[in-house]
N, C-alpha and C positions, 0 to 999 in steps of 0.2 A: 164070360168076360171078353172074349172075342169078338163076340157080335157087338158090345156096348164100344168095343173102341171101333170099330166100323162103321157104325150109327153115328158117331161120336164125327169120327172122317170123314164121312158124308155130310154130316150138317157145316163144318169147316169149310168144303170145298162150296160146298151151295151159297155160304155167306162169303164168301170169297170171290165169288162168279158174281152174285147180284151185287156184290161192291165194285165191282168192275165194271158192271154193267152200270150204273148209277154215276159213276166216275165219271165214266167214256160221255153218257147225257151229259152231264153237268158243264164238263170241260168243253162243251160246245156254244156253251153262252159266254156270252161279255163277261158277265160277274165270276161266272167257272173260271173261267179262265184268268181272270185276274186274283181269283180264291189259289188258283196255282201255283200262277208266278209267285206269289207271295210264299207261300209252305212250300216250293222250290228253294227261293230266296232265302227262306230261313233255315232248311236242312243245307243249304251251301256252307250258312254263315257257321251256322252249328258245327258240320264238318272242319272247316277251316280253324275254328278254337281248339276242340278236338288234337287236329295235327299240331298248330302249334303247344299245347301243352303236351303232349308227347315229346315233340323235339328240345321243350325246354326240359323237362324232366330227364331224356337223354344226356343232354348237357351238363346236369347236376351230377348223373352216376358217373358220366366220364369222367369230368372233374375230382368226383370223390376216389375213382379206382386210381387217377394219375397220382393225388396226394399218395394213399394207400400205399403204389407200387414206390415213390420217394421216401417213406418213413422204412419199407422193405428194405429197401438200397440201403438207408442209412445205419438201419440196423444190423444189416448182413457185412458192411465195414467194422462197423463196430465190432461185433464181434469176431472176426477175422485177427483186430490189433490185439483183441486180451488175448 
């Protein structure tokens, strides 16, 4: 079983190198290089959705613990006056 996952991490790192190596060619041409910018451009824009829906999703939990901790409060008087 050792050996297979070794074999296994060997072909990984090989197909890992020749795609580097294939990259590195490609990105030397006109077209590379505009194949780039472009799947640069698009993991930016991706990243950028990404953060924004984190930060709105943020926004929701704060909102919802702020309500939360006010029904807390109200209830925690409440029950103080009986």
């Amino acid at each position: 079983m050792t050996m297979n996952f070794f074999k296994a991490l060997g072909w990984l790192t090989l197909g890992a190198a020749a795609g580097f190596v294939v990259a590195h060619q490609v990105s030397r041409t006109e077209r590379g290089q505009q194949f780039f910018a472009e799947v640069d451009s698009k993991a930016k824009e991706f990243g950028n959705a990404v953060v924004e829906g984190y930060k709105a999703r943020e926004a929701e939990l704060r909102a919802a613990v702020a309500e939360a901790e006010e029904v807390i409060a109200d209830l925690a008087k409440r029950a103080k006056k009986s």
